[in-house]
C-alpha positions in Angstrom: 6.9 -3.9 6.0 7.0 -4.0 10.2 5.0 -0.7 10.3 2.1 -2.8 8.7 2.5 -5.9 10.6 2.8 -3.6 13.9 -0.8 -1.8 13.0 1.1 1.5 12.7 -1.1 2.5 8.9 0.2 6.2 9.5 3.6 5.2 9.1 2.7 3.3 6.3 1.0 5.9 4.5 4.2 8.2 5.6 5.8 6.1 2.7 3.8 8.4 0.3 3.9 12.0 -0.5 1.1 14.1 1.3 -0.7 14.6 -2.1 -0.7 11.2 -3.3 -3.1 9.6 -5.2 -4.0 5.8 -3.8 -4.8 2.9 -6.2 -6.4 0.3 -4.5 -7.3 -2.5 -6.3 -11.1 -2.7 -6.9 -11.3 1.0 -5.6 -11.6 4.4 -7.1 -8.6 6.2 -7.0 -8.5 8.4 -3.5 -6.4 11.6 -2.8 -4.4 11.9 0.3 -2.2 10.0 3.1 -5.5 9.6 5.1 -6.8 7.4 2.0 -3.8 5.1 2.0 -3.2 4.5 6.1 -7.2 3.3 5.8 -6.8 1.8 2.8 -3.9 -0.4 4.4 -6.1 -0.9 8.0 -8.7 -2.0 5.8 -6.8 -4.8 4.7 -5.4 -5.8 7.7 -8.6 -6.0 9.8 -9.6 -8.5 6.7 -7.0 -10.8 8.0 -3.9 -10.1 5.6 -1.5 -9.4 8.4 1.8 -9.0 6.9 2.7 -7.5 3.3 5.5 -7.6 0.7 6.0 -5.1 -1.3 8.9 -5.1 -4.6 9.1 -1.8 -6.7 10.2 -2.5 -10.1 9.9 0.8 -11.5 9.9 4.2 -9.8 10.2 7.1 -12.2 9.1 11.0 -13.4 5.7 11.2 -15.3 6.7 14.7 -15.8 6.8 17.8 -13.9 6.6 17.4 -10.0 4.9 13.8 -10.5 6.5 10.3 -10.1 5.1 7.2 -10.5 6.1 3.6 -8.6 5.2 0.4 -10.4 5.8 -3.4 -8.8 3.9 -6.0 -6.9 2.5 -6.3 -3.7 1.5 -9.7 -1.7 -0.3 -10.1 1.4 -0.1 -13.0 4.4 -2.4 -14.1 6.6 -1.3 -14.5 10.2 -0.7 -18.5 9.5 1.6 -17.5 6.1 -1.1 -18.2 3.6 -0.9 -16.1 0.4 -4.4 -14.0 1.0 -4.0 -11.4 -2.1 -1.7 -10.9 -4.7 -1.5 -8.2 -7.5 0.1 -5.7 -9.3 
């Protein structure tokens, strides 16, 4: 994702709808873009520099709501795996 590996965490969190809800790993589920472009800056200041993202699912939960299901792996800046999940 270049908008990630360029530091730009409001055009990653542009990917979302403005009433989101963001599932970090670890984290308690946050309301909001706001909650997913620091979510994101969070992990890049931690050293995971670049990201891959595959969606294996998207679909309606019902009414207005959608959900996305895949994986997600992060790089350092030498290529090393640095997180990995689901």
């Amino acid at each position: 994702m270049a908008c990630y590996a360029a530091g730009d965490f409001i055009g990653v969190s542009n990917f979302y709808t403005e009433d989101c809800r963001f599932m970090a790993p670890g984290s308690p589920l946050v309301p909001g873009r706001t909650a997913v472009a620091k979510g994101f800056q969070s992990w890049f200041e931690a050293g995971l520099k670049t990201i891959k993202l595959v969606e294996e699912e998207i679909g309606e939960a019902g009414g207005d709501v959608i959900y996305s299901r895949g994986e997600y792996r992060f790089y350092t800046a030498d290529g090393k795996e640095g997180e990995a999940g689901k």
